[in-house]
NUPAVO-607634 format. One line per field, with one value per residue (C-alpha): residue number from 1; chain; x, y, z; residue in one letter. Coordinates in nm, 2 decimals, padded with zeros to 4 digits. Last residue first. Layout:
pos: [NUM, ...];
unit: [A, ...];
X: [X, ...];
Y: [Y, ...];
Z: [Z, ...];
code: [A, ...];
// end
This chain:
pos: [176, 175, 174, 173, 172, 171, 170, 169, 168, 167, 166, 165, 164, 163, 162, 161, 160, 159, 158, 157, 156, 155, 154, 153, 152, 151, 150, 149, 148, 147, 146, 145, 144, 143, 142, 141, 140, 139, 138, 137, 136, 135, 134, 133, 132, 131, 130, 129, 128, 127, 126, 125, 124, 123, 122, 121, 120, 119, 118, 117, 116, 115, 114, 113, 112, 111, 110, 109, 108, 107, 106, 105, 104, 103, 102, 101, 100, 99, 98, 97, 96, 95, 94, 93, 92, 91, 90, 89, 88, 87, 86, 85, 84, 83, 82, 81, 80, 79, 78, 77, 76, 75, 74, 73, 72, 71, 70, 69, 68, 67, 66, 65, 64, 63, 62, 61, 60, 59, 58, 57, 56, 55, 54, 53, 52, 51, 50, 49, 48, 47, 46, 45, 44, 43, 42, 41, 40, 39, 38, 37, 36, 35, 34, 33, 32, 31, 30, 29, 28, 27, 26, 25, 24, 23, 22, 21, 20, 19, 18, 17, 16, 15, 14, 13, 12, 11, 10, 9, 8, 7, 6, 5, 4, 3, 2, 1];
unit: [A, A, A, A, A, A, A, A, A, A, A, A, A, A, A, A, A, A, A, A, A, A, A, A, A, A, A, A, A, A, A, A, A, A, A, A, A, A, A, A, A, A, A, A, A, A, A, A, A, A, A, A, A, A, A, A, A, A, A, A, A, A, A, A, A, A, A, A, A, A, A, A, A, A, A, A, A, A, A, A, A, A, A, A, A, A, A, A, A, A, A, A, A, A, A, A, A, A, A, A, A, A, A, A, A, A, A, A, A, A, A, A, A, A, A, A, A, A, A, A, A, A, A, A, A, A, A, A, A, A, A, A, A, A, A, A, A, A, A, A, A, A, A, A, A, A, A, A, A, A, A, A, A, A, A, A, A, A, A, A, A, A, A, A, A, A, A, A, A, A, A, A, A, A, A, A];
X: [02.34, 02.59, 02.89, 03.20, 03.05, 02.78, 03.06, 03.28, 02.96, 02.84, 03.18, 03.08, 02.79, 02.96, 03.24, 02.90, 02.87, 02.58, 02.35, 02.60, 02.76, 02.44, 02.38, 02.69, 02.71, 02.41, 02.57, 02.90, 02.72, 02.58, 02.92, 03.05, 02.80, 02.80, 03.23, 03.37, 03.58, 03.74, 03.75, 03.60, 03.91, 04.03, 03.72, 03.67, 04.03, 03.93, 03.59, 03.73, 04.04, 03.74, 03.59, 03.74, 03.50, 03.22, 03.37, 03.38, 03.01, 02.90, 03.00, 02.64, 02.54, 02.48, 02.78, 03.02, 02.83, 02.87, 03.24, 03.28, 03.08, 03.37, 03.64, 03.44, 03.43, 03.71, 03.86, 03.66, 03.75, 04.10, 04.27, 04.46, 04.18, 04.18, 04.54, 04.56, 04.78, 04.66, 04.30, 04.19, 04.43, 04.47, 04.17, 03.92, 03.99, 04.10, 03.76, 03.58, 03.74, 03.61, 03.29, 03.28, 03.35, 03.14, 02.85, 02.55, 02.26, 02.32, 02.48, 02.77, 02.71, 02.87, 02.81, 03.12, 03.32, 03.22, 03.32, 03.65, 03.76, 03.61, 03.87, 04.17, 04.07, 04.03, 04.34, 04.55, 04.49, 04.52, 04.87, 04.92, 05.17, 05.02, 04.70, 04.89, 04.88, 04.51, 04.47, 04.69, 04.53, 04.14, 04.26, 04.44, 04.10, 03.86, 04.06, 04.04, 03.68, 03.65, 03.57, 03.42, 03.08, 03.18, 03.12, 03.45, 03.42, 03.50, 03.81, 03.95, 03.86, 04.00, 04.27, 04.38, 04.27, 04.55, 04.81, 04.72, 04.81, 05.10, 05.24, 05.14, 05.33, 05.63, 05.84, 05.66, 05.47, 05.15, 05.31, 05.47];
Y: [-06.83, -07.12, -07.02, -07.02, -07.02, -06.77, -06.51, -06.56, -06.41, -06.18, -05.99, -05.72, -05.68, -05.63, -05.34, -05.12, -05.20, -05.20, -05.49, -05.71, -05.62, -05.63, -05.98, -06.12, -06.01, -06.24, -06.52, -06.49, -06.43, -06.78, -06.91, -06.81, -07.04, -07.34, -07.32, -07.39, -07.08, -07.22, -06.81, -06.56, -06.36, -06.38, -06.24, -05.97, -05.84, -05.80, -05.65, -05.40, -05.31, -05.28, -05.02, -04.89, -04.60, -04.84, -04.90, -04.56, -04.58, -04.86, -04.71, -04.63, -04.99, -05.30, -05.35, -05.24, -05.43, -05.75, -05.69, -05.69, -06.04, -06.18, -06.11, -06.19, -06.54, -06.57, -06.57, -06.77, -07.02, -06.98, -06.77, -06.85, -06.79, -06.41, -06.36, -06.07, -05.73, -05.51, -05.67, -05.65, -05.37, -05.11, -05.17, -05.31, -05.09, -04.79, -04.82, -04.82, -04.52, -04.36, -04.44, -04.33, -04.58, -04.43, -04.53, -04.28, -04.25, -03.86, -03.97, -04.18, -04.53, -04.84, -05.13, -05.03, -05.04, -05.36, -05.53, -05.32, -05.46, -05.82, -05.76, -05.66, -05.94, -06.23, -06.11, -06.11, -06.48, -06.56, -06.43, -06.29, -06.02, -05.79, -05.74, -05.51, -05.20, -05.21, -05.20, -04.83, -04.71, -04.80, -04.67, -04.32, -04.27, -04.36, -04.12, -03.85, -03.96, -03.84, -04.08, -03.95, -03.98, -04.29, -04.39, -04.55, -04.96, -05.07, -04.85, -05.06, -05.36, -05.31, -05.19, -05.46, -05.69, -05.51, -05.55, -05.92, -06.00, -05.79, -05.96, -06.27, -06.21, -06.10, -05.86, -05.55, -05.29, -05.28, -05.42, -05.08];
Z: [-04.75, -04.87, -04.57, -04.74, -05.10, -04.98, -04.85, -05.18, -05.38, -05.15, -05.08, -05.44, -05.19, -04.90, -05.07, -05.07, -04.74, -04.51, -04.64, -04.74, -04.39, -04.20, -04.32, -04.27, -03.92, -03.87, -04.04, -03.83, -03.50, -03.57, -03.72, -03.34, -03.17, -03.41, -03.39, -03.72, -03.85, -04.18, -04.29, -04.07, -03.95, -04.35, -04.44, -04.23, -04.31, -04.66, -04.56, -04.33, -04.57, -04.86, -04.62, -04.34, -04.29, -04.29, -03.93, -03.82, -03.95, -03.77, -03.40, -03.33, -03.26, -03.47, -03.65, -03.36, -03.08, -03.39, -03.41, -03.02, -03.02, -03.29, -03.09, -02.79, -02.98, -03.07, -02.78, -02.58, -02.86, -02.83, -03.08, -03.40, -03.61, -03.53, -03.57, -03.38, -03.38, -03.66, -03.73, -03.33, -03.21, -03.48, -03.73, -03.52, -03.17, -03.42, -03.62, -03.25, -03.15, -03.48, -03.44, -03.09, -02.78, -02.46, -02.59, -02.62, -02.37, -02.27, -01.95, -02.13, -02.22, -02.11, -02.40, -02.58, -02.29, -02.13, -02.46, -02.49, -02.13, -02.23, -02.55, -02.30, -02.02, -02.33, -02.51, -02.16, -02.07, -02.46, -02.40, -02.82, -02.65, -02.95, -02.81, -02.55, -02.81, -02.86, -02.50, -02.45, -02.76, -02.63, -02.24, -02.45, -02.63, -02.34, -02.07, -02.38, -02.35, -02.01, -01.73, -01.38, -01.55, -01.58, -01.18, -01.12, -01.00, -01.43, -01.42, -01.10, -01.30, -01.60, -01.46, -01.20, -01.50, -01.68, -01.42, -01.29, -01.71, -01.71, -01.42, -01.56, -01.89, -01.72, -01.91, -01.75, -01.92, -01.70, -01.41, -01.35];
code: [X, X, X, X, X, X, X, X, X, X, X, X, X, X, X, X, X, X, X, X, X, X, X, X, X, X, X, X, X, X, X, X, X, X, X, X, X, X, X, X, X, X, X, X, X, X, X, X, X, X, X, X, X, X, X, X, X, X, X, X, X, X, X, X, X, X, X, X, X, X, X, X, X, X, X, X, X, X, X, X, X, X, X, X, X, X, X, X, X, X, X, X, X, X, X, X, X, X, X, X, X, X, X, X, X, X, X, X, X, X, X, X, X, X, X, X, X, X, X, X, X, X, X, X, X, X, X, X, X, X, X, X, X, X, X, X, X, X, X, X, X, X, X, X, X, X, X, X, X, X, X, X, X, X, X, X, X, X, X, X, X, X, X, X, X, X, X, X, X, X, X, X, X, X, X, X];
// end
């Protein structure tokens, strides 16, 4: 299958083939085993480092975390969401290596997970979360991610009890 093939761009037509085709199914078709083995399957394929195939997978978990089931809830749980950070995003990318495109979804996707239902699984990660967090944000320049930045900022001070022991190195990066 293209999905596992050698060739980058096979790959890369392979997992916008799925994206998309699982994007056109009505999601009350879609089972959250279906969600679990699509978020492991994605997570994985961060590690070919193709920015081509980064920006498809992390639009894929994007579009996935805004899609709700019938009864109004996300279709990524909490603890889907800490295997999407801690597996895919923090275990297979080097956040500041990344295009800018890149970044930034990487960076948008946090913020869904911050501000949505899925901020507990995160909590759950605590000190690895802010650790990692740091290093991801660290020298990042870019008006429109540092924006996202700050206002992540915020909510993890705020959120995590790790946060505010974070507060002192996050205002002399970013003087808050």
């Amino acid at each position: 299958s293209g999905l596992t093939d050698t060739k980058i761009t096979s790959q890369k037509d392979s997992i916008e083939t799925l994206i998309t085709g699982i994007k056109s199914i009505p999601l009350s078709n879609i089972t959250s085993k279906e969600i679990d083995h699509l978020i492991d399957f994605l997570s994985d394929r961060l590690a070919l480092a193709d920015p081509n195939i980064t920006n498809l997978i992390l639009d894929g978990f994007i579009w996935l975390t805004k899609s709700t089931w019938s009864n109004g809830c996300s279709m990524v749980n909490p603890e889907q969401a800490k295997r999407i950070v801690q597996d895919g995003i923090f275990g297979h990318l080097t956040i500041q290596n990344l295009i800018k495109s890149g970044r930034l979804k990487v960076f948008q996707l946090l913020h869904c997970f911050l501000t949505g239902s899925q901020l507990n699984g995160i909590q759950s990660m605590e000190s690895n979360f802010i650790q990692k967090y740091l290093i991801a944000i660290d020298e990042e320049k870019d008006p429109q991610i540092l924006h996202l930045i700050f206002r992540m900022n915020v909510i993890i001070i705020r959120e995590f009890p790790s946060g505010k022991q974070s507060i002192h190195y996050i205002k002399q990066q970013f003087i808050l």
